[in-house]
C-alpha positions as CSV (number, residue, x, y, z in Angstrom):
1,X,14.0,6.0,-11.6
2,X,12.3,3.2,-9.9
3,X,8.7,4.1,-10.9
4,X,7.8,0.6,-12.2
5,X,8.2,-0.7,-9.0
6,X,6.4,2.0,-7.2
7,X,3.6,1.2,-9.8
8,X,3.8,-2.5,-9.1
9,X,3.7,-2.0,-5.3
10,X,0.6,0.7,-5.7
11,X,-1.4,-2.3,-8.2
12,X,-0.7,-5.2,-5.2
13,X,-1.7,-2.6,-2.8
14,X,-5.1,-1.6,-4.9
15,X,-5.8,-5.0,-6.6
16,X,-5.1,-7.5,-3.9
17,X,-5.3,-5.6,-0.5
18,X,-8.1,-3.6,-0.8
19,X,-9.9,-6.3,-2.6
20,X,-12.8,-8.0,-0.7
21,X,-13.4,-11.4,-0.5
22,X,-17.2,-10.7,-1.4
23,X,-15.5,-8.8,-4.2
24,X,-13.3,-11.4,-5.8
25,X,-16.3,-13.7,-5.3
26,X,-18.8,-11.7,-6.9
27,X,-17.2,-9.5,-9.6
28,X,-17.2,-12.6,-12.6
29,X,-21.5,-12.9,-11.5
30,X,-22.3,-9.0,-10.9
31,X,-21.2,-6.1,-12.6
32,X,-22.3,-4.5,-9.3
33,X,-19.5,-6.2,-7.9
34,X,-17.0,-5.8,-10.5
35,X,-18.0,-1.9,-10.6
36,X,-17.3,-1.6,-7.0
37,X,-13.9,-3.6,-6.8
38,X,-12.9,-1.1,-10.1
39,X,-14.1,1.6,-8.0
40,X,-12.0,1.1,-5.1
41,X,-9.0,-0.1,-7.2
42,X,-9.3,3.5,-9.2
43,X,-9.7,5.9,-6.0
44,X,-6.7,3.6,-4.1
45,X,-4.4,3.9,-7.8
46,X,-5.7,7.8,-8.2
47,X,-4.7,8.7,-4.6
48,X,-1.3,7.0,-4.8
49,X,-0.8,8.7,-8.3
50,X,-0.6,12.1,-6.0
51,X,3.2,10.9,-5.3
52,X,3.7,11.7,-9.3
53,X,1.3,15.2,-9.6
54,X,-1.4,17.1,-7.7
55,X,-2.5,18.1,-10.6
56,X,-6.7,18.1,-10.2
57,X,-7.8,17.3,-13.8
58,X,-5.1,15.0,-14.7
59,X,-5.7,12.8,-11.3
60,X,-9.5,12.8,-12.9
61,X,-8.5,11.7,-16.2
62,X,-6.1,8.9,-14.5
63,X,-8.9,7.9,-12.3
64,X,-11.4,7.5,-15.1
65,X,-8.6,5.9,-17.6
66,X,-7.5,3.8,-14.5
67,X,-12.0,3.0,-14.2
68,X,-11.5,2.2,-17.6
69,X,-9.1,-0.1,-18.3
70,X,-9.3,-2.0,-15.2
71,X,-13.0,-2.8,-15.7
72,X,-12.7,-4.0,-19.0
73,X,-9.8,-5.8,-18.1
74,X,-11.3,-7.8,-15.3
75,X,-14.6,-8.2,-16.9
76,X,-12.9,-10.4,-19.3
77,X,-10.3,-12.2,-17.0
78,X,-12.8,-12.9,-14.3
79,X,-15.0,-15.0,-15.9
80,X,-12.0,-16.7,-18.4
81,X,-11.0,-17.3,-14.6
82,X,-14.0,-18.5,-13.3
83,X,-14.9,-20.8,-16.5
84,X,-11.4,-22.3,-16.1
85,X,-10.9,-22.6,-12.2
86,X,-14.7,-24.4,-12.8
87,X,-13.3,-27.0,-14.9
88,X,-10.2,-27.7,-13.0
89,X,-7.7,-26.4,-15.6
90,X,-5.8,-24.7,-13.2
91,X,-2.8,-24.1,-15.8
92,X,-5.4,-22.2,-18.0
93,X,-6.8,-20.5,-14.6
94,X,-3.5,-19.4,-13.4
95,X,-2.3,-18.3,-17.3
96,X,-5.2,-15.5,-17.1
97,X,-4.4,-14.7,-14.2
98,X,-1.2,-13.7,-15.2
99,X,-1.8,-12.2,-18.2
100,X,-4.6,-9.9,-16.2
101,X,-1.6,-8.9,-14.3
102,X,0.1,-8.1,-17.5
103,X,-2.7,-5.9,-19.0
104,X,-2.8,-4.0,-15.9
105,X,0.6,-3.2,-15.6
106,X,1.1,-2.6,-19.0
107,X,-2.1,0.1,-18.8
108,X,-0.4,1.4,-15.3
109,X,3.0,2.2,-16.5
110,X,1.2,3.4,-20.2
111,X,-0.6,5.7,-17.7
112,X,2.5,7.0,-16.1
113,X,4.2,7.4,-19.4
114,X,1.2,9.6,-20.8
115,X,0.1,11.8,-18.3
116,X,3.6,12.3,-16.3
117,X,6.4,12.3,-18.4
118,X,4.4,14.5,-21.1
């Protein structure tokens, strides 16, 4: 089945598309910010989920799991990013960076594992 890379394509999609540029600015300074780029990210992930169930209250739980994860996830990584990227270690910046990429597709395909295949 090639649901990892249906996953992978929904996170780019979610993460990086429908991310603002106020919002990647903002979201290491304001938890305002950071609430509303998780907010997006989770109704974007939830909606694509739909390909995998219609079921009503597991496409809650996901959302809220997906809320989360992803919040506490970039609350962390945004401002390891933004202390790094500050002092011009860009091998540090860009390690985060990938490692947030890690977390969240580890917690995506976690996700899919849980509430789909059980």
């Amino acid at each position: 089945m090639f649901y990892p890379i249906i996953i992978q394509f929904i996170h780019f999609i979610a993460d990086f598309l429908c991310q603002s540029r106020k919002m990647a600015n903002n979201k290491s300074k304001s938890v305002k910010w950071l609430s509303i780029h998780v907010f997006v990210y989770s109704l974007v992930t939830t909606i694509f989920w739909m390909v995998f169930t219609l079921n009503f209250y597991t496409l809650i739980s996901i959302f809220f799991v997906t809320f989360l994860t992803h919040w506490c996830t970039d609350y962390c990584t945004s401002k390891l990013t933004t202390y790094f990227y500050g002092r011009n270690d860009l091998f540090a910046f860009f390690s985060v960076i990938g490692f947030d990429q890690f977390i969240h597709s580890t917690t995506l395909i976690l996700t899919y594992n849980y509430y789909i295949l059980t």
